[in-house]
N, C-alpha and C positions, 0 to 999 in steps of 0.2 A: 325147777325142773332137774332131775336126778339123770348125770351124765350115765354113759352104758360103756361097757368096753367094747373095744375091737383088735382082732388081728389082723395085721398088714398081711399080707399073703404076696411074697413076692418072692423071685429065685434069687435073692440078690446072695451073693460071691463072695468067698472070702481066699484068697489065693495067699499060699506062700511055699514056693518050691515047689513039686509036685504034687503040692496037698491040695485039693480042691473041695471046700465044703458047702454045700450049698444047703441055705437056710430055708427049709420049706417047713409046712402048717400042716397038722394031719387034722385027718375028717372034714378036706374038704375037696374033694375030687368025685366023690358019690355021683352024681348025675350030671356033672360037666364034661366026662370023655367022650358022651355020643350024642352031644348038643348038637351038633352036624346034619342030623341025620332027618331031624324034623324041620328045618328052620336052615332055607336057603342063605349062603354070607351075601353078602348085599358090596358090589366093588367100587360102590364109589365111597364106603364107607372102609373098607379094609385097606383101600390104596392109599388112606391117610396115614394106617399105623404101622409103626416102626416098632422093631427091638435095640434094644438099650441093650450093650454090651459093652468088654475091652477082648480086646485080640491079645494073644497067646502065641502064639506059632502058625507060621505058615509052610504048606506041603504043596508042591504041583500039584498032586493031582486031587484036593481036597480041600486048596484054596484055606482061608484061617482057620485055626481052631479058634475057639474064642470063651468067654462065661458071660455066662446070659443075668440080668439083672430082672428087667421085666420089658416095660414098654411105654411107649410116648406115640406125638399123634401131632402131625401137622397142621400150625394155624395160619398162615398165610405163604405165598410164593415165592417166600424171600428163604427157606429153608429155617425157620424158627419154628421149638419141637417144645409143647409143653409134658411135663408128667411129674410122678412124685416125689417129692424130692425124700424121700427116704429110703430112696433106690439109689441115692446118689451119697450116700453116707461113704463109702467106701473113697470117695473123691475128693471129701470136703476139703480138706488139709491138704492135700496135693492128687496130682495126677488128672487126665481127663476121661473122659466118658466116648464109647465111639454108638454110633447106629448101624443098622442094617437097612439099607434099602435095594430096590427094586422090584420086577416083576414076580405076580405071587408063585408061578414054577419055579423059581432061580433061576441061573444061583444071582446070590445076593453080593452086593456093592457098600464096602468099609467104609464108612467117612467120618472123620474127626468130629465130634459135637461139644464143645465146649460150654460148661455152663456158664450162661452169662446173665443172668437172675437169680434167685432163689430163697424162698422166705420158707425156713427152717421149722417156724414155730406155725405153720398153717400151711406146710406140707407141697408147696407147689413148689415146681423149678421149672425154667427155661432156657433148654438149650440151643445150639446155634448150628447146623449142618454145615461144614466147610469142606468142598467146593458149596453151592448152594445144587442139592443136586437138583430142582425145575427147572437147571438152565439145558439139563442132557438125557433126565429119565421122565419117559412119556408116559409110564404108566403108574404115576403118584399122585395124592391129592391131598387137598387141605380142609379143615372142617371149617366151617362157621360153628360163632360159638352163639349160647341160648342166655338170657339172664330170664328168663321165665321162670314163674315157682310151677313146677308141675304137679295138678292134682292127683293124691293117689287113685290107682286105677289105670293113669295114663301107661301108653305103649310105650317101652324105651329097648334098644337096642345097645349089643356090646359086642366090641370084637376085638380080638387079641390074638399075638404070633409068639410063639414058646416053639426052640428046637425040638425034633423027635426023643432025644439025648440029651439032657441037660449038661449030662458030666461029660460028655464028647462032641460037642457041637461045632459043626462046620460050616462056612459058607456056600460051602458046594453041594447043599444037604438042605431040599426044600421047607422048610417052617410049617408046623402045624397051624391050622385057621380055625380059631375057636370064635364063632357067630352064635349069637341066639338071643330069643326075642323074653323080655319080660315086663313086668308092671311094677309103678312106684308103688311102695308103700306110703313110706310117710316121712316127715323129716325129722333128724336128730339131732342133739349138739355131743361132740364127743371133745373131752379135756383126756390129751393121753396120758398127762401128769400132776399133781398138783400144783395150783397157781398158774398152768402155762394156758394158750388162748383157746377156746372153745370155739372147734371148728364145725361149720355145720354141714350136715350128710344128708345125700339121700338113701335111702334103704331101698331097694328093691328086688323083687322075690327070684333071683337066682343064687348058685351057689357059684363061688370066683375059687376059680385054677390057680396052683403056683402060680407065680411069672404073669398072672394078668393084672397086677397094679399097675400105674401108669397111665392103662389102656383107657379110651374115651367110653363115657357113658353118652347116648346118643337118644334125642326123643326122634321117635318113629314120621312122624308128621313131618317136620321139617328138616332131619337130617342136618342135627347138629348138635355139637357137643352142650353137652347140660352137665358133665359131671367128667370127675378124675377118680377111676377106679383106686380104692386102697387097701380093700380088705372084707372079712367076713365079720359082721355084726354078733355078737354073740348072745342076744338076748334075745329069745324066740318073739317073734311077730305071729299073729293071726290075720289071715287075710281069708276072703269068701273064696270057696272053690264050687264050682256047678251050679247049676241051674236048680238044685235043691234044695237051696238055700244052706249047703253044709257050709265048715269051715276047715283050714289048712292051714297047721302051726310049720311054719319056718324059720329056718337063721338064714336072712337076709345079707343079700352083696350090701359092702355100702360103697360110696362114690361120694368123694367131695364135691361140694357144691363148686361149678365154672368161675362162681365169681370170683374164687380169690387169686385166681388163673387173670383174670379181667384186670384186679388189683392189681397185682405186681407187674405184667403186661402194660398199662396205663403209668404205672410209676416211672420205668422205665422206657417208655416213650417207643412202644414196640405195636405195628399195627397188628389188630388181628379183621377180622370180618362178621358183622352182625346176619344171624338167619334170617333166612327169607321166610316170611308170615303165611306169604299166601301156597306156596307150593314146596316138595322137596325137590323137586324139578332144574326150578328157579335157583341161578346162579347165586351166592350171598354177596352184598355188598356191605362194603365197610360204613361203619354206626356216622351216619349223618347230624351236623348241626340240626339244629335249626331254624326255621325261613329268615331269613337277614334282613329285617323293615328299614326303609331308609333311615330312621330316625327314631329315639327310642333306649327305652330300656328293656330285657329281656330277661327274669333272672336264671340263678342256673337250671338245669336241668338231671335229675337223678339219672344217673348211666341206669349202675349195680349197688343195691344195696342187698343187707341182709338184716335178719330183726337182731335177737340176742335172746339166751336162757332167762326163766327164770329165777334169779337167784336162790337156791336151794335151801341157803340158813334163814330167807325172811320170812317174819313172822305175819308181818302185814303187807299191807301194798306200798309204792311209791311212786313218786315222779323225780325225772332229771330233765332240764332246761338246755340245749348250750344255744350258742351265738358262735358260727361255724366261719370262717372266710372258707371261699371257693377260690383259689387262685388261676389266671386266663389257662393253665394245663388241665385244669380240672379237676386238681389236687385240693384235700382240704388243707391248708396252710397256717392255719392259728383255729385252736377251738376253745372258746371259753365259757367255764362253768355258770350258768345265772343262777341255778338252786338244783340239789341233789345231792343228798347221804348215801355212804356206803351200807348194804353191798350193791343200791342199783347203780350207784355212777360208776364204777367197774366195768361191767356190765355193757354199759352205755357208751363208753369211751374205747373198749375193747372193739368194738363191732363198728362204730363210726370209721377208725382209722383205717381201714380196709373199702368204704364210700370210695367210686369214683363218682364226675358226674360230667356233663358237657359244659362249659363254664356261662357265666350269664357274656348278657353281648350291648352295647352299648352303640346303638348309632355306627350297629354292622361288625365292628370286631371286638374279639373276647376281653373280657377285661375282670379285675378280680370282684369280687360283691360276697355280701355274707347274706348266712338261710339260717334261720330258726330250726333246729331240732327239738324234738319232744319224745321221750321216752317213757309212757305210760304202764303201772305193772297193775293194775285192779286186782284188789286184796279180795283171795279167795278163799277165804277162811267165810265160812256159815256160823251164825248167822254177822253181818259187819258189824265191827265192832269201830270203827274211825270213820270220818267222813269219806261219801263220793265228790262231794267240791273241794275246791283248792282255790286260794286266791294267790298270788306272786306279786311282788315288787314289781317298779319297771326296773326293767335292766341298765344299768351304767347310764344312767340319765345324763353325765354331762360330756359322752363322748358323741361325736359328732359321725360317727359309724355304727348300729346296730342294725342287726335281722329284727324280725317281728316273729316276738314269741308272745305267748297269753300270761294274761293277767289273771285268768279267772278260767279255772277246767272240770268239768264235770267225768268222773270212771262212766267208761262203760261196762253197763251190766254184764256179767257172765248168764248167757242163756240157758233156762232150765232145761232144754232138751238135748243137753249134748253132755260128753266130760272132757272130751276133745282140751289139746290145750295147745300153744304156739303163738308165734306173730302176723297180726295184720300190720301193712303199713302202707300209708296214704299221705298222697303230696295235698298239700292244701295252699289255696292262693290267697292273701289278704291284700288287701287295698293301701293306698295310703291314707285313710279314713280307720283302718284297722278293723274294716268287714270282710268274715268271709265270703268271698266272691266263687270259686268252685274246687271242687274235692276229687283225686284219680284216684284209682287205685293200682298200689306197685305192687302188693303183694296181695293177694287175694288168701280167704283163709275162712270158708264157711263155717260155721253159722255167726262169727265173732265180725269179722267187716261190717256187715248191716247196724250189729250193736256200739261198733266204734264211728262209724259213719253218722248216728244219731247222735252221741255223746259230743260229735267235733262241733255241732250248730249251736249247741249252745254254749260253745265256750268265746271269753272275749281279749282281743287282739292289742297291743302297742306295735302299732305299725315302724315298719323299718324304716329307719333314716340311712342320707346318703350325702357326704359332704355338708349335712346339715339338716336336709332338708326330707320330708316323708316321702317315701317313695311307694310301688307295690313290693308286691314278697314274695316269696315262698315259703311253708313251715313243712319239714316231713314227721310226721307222727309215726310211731311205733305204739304199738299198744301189743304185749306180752301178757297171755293169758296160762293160767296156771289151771290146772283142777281143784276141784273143791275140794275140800278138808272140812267133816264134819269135827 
């Protein structure tokens, strides 16, 4: 899969003496200044977001100056602020970052935001509001976050606060409210340099304002964050426009996927709050175990995953094996290779370290256990020239800890009626018999599920041991499907 570029689109600052220069993106303000106008803001979704800034000088009667960076978005009531961390470049090496909060008339309320996470190389950071302000302002809110893959087509909402003035911005000086409603397109992976992590996007079909990185991307239904806005996609999309079957070439918003928000959040042992399925109404409440049987093994459970590109330089298809510990945080804690060549195990191990999951549980509390992972890329080059079976070793036969991975894996076909390309990925249960027993699906991804769904029945199991002895399992499968190449 051939990564695309993107521009960050953000106001971020670069101050020194009375120089003030701010770093903006041209050609993309076209149809975002009167996004207002059709498309009411929605306030339980804008009293979550925040502007990102540092204070400059202050004036009685005009309260801070300040430089705008862009924006962040609150994940639980404790006053922790997700957004992108390469709004926060200016901070890295010292100094802090402050927010704006309060009611959306003003004026607006300084508080210190310190970051206190931040994964550089996949773009997220989390900062920290001190005082906490939910303990004194009434009119702010926190998002629930989504790990849903949303099918293009779906509704998703965005909103975002940018001063009138970028180059004279005050507190005392009410914040522009940029609302509006659009559709995913499709998902990306974007590598912004070479060798660094391939992070995955959603694309969809609005055009983003200075100063709107940061800001949450939000699915319409449940009203919650799915995505960390970051920039303008630059590689035109086609999407259906009208009932006449036309089409409508765009450069798509992109937004990072939540999940790596969920990663680093889970690393650092920071709650956030899982959406509510059934209504947007419905309060979110924070991601639940699972039922606690008296007695018993459980094993883990997948939080947030994500799949991984297809490697661009393969010429064929391949598989990678590992044997994952889940440790009781829900961390994967040691991962070991059972079989895979580069460039898929790359690939494979890039995109696993960023898994959370709910840990397995053992006669009620968490406890550590290992999951089989599988990373399947079905060689799509016409017509096959290497097999679709595979046979494997057992893994580490004389330790007395593995997962349950196959021995025996059949590719799934690439569907003739599509060119579509991406990851399905699917939790699978084996027995301590080493039968599969039942198949979920995490990531849904038409028409390729149904054909990776077929391919998992006939593949065959070494069941997980556990201080010795066979236990059940878990395996999650990925299967990466590429377009064909005649």
């Amino acid at each position: 899969m051939q990564t695309r570029k993107l521009k960050t689109i953000s106001a971020a600052a670069v101050f020194g003496g009375a120089l003030l220069l701010f770093l903006l993106v041209t050609g993309a303000t076209s149809a975002s200044d009167n996004r207002n106008d059709n498309v009411a803001a929605d306030p339980s979704i804008s009293a979550a977001v925040c502007q990102v800034v540092y204070p400059l000088d202050e004036t009685p009667e005009d309260g801070y100056r300040y430089m705008f960076f862009g924006n962040g978005f609150f994940i639980n009531d404790q006053g922790y602020v997700v957004t992108a961390a390469h709004l926060l470049s200016y901070f890295r090496y010292g100094g802090e970052p402050y927010i704006l909060v309060g009611p959306p008339e003003g004026p607006s309320r300084m508080l210190e935001a310190p970051i206190v996470a931040a994964d550089w190389d996949h773009d997220v950071a989390v900062l920290r509001a001190t005082p906490n302000p939910f303990q004194s302002e009434k009119k702010i809110a926190y998002l629930p976050l989504s790990v849903d893959t949303l099918v293009p087509g779906t509704s998703v909402l965005s909103a975002s606060l940018r001063p009138p003035d970028a180059k004279d911005a005050h507190t005392s000086v009410e914040p522009l409210h940029d609302f509006s409603r659009s559709e995913v397109i499709e998902y990306q992976f974007y590598e912004e340099k070479k060798d660094a992590a391939e992070n995955e996007l959603v694309l969809f079909s609005q055009d983003v304002v200075p100063g709107q990185s940061g800001s949450p991307l939000v699915a319409a239904k449940t009203h919650s964050a799915v995505g960390i806005v970051v920039g303008q996609w630059l590689h035109p999309a086609v999407i259906p426009s009208g009932s006449s079957g036309g089409h409508l070439t765009v450069a798509p918003g992109a937004a990072l996927r939540i999940h790596y928000a969920i990663a680093l959040l889970t690393e650092h042992h920071i709650a956030w709050h899982m959406a509510s399925e059934s209504s947007a109404s419905e309060p979110a409440q924070p991601p639940a175990a699972p039922p606690q049987p008296p007695a018993g093994f459980v094993p883990p459970v997948p939080l947030s995953v994500v799949g991984t590109p297809y490697p661009p330089q393969a010429m064929f298809g391949g598989e990678v094996l590992l044997d994952a510990l889940v440790d009781s945080s829900g961390k994967l804690a040691d991962v070991r290779v059972v079989s895979g060549d580069s460039p898929f195990l790359e690939a494979a191990m890039t995109a696993v370290h960023t898994w959370s999951f709910v840990p397995a549980r053992k006669d009620g509390r968490a406890v550590d256990a290992r999951i089989g992972i599988v990373f399947d890329f079905p060689q799509s080059l016409m017509p096959k020239v290497v097999s679709k079976e595979h046979k494997h070793a057992e893994p580490l036969p004389d330790s007395a800890d593995h997962a349950a991975v196959p021995s025996f894996t059949v590719d799934p076909d690439y569907p003739s009626t599509t060119v579509a390309e991406g990851s399905v990925v699917l939790l699978a249960r084996v027995d301590a018999q080493g039968q599969l027993t039942s198949t979920s699906v995490l990531r849904d991804l038409p028409p390729f599920t149904a054909s990776t769904e077929a391919a998992l029945h006939h593949w065959q199991f070494i069941p997980a041991e556990r201080d010795g002895v066979k236990t059940d399992s878990a395996v999650i499968v990925v299967a990466t499907f590429r377009r064909p190449a005649l």
